[in-house]
N, C-alpha and C positions, 0 to 999 in steps of 0.2 A: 951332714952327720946328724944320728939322731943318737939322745940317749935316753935311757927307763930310768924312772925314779922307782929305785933297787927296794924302797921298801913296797909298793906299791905293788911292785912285778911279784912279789916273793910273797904276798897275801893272796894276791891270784892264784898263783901257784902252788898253795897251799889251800885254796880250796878247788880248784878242778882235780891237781891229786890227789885228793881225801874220796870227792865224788864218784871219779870214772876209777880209782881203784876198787873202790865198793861196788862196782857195777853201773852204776849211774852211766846213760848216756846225757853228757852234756854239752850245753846250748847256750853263746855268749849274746848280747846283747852290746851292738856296738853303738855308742855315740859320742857326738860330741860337744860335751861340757865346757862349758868358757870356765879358763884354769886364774884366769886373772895376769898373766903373764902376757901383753900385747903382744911380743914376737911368735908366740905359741896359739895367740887365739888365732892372730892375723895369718898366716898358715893352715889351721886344720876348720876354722869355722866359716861357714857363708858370707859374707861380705854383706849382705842384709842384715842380719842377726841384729833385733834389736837391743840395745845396753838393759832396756828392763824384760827383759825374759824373762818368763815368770817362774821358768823352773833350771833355769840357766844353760838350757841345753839348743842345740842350734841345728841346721842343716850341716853337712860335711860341704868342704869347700870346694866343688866340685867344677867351677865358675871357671878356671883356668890350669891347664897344665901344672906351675908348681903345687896348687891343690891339691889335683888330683895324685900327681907323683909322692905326695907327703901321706898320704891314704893310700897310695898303694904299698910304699916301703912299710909304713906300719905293722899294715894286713898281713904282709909276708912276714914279716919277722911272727907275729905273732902266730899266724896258723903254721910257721917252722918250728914253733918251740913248743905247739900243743896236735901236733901231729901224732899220728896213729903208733901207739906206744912208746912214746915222749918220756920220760923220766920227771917231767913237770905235772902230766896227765894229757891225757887226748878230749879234744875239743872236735863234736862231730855236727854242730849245727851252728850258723851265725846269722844274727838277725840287724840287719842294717838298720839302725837308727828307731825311733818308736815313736807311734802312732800318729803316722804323716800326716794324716788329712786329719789332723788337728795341731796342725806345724806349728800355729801361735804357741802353744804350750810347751811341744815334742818335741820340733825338729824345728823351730823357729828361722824363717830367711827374709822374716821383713812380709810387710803386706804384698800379697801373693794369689794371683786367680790360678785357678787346678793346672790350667799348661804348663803356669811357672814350675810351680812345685815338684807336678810329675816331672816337666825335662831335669829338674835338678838332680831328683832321688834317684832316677834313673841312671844319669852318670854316676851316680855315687856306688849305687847297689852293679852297675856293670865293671866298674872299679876292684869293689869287694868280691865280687864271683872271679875276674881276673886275676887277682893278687893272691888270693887264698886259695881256687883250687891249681893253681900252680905247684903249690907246696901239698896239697890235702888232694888229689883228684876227686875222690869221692865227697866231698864235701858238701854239704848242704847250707846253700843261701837262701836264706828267708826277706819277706819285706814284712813290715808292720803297720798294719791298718787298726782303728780301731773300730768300734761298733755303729759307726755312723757311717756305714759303707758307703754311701753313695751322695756324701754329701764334705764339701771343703769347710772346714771350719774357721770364722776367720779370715778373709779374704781383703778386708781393706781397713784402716786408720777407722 
């Protein structure tokens, strides 16, 4: 069972429906934040992630089955409830995690050469295209690179 923390969802929810009733096509940014609740970190974040993360955000836990199943349930709940004229508002783009190839800061999974990384975000982002356009068919899945294209940031202690 999972549940929302009802004030959190309803600030969402209040601003995708402010945006995409205005017109706005909008675009979520999905990551995941260490919440400080161990049963919740230990579930939705990398099992590398290191405790001083610099910006507290981590890989998705994509490492094993309940992982992934905990990101996929998410995914679906959420692209069911901001689906294509949603009462909440429609959500038409989703961007898996940010700016991987600088994971120490972004998407943080522990010291990491480019295979690790890539094989991880990859289950992750194959996850989130699964789970979302289930509910959204047309839905657009993004990855997040940043400006140092060609280059892992970060790669060991």
């Amino acid at each position: 069972r999972f549940y929302w923390r009802e004030d959190a969802l309803r600030a969402l929810d209040e601003q995708v429906r402010t945006f995409s009733s205005a017109g706005a096509v909008v675009y979520l940014i999905l990551l995941a934040r260490k919440t400080g609740d161990a049963s919740i970190d230990r579930l939705l974040l990398h099992p590398g992630m290191r405790a001083d993360s610099p910006n507290q955000l981590g890989a998705f836990r994509s490492t094993d089955e309940p992982g992934r199943e905990a990101l996929r349930t998410l995914l679906r709940a959420l692209a069911r409830r901001y689906a294509t004229r949603s009462p909440h508002g429609t959500v038409h783009g989703w961007i898996v995690g940010n700016e991987v190839n600088s994971h120490r800061w972004w998407y943080d999974l522990g010291p990491a050469d480019l295979a690790t990384v890539a094989d991880a975000y990859e289950r992750a982002v194959r996850v989130a295209h699964e789970a979302i356009t289930a509910e959204i068919p047309a839905a657009r899945i993004y990855l997040s690179l940043e400006h140092h294209w060609n280059c892992l940031l970060y790669t060991s202690d």
